[in-house]
C-alpha positions as CSV (number, residue, x, y, z in Angstrom):
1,X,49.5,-77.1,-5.9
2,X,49.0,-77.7,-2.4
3,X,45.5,-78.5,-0.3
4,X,45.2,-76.1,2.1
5,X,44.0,-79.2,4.9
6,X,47.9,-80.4,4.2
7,X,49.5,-80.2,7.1
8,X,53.3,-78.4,6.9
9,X,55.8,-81.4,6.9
10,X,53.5,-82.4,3.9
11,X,54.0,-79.2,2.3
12,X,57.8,-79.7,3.2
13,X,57.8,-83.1,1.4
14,X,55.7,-81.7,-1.7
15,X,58.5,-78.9,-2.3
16,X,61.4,-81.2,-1.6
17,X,60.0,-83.4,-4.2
18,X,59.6,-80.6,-6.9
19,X,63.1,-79.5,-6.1
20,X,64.3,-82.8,-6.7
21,X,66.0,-83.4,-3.2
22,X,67.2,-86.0,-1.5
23,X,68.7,-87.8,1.7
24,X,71.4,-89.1,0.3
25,X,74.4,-88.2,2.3
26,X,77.0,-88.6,-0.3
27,X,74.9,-87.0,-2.8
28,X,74.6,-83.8,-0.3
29,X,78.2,-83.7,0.2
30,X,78.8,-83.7,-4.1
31,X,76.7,-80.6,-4.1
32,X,78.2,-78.8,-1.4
33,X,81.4,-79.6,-2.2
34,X,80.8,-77.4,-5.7
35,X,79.4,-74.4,-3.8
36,X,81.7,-74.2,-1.3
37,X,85.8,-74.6,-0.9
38,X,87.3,-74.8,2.0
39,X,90.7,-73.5,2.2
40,X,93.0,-74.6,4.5
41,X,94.1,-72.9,8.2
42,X,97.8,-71.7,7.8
43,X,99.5,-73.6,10.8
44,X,100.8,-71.5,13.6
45,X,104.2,-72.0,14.3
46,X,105.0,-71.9,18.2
């Protein structure tokens, strides 16, 4: 899988690329946006 004369950010790349990431911003923010809902802060009346 993986020489062992690779240095670590190469490793990094090599594992990103199996796992099928990438930098996409938007595509990021799909993903998350499935995992995770945010609920909104009830407003505090003064």
């Amino acid at each position: 899988m993986t020489n062992p004369r690779q240095s670590q950010l190469d490793k990094f790349k090599e594992l990103a690329r199996e796992l099928e990431a990438d930098e996409d911003e938007a595509h990021w923010d799909e993903k998350l946006g499935k995992l995770v809902k945010v609920k909104p802060k009830p407003e505090k009346s003064e």
